[in-house]
C-alpha distance (Angstrom), angle and dihedral (degrees) to the residues before:
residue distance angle dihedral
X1 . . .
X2 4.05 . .
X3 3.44 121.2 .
X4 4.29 109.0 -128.4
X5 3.75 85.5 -134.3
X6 3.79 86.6 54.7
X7 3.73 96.7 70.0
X8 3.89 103.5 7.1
X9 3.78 117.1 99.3
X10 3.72 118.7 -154.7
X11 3.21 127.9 -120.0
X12 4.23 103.5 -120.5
X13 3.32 121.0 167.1
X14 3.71 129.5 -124.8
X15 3.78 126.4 -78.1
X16 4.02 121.0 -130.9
X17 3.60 142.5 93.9
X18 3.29 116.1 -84.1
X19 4.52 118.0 -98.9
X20 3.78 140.2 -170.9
X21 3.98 107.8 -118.5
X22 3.77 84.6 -142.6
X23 4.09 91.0 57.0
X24 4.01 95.8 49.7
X25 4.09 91.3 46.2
X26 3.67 111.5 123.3
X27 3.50 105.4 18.5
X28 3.75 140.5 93.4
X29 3.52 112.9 -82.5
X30 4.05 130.1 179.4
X31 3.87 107.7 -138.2
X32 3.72 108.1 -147.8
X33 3.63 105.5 168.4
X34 4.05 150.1 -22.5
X35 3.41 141.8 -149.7
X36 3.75 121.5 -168.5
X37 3.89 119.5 -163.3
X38 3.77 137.0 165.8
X39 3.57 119.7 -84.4
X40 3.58 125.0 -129.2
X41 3.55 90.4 -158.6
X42 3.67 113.1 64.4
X43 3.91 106.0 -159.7
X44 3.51 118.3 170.0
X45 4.39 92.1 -1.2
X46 3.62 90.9 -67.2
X47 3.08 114.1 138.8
X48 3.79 108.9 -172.5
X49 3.84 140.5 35.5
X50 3.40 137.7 -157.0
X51 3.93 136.9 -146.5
X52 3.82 106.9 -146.0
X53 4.24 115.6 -152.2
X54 4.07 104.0 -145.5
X55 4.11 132.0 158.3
X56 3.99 116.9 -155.7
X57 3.57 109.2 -119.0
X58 3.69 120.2 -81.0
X59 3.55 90.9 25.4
X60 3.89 141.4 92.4
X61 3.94 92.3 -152.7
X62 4.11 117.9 127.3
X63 3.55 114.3 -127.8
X64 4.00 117.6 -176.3
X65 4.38 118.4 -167.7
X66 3.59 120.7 -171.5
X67 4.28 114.5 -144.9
X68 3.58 134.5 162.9
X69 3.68 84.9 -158.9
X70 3.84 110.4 151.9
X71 3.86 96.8 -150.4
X72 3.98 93.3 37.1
X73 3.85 86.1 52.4
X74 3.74 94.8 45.5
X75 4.25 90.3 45.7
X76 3.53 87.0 50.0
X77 3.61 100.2 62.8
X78 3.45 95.9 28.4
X79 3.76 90.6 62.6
X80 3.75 103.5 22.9
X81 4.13 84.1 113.1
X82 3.98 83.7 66.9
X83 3.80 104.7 58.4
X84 2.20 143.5 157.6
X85 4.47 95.8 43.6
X86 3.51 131.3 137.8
X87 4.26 117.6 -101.0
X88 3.68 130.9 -177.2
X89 4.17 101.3 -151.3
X90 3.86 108.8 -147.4
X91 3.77 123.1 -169.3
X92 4.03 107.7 -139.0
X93 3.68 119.8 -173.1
X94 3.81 103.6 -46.3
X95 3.88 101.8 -23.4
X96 4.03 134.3 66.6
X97 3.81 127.5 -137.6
X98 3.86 139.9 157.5
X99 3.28 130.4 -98.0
């Protein structure tokens, strides 16, 4: 008989001190990870978020940002097969997106 700890994987979240999208725009940013959940707080119609793992460069550091941006979101898990890669997130007019 299997053990449930044997095959289950726990759900952990993910290390990193917590940043501002709007102080890490611009810059060169190593995306380690996502996570994309539902959101219980439904601004703007979206419906999920997502926590996004990333080190500066030239460091080892864990960062963590919170965004209920739909593109970031949609990047994220269209390219979580890639990471980690390096992004630069810019801000243009109202929505964010990496670049």
């Amino acid at each position: 008989m299997k053990r449930f700890s044997d095959f289950a994987e726990a759900a952990t979240p993910l290390e990193g001190t917590k940043k501002k999208l709007d102080d890490i725009l611009n810059r060169d940013l190593i995306i380690c990870n996502c996570k994309v959940s539902e959101s219980k707080y439904n601004e703007n119609g979206c419906k999920e978020y997502a926590i996004i793992q990333f080190k500066e460069e030239n460091s080892d550091e864990l960062f963590v940002v919170f965004t209920g941006s739909k593109v970031l979101i949609e990047q994220c898990e269209k390219n979580k097969d890639m990471m980690p890669f390096i992004v630069v997130i810019k801000k243009i007019n109202k929505y964010y997106t990496f670049n």
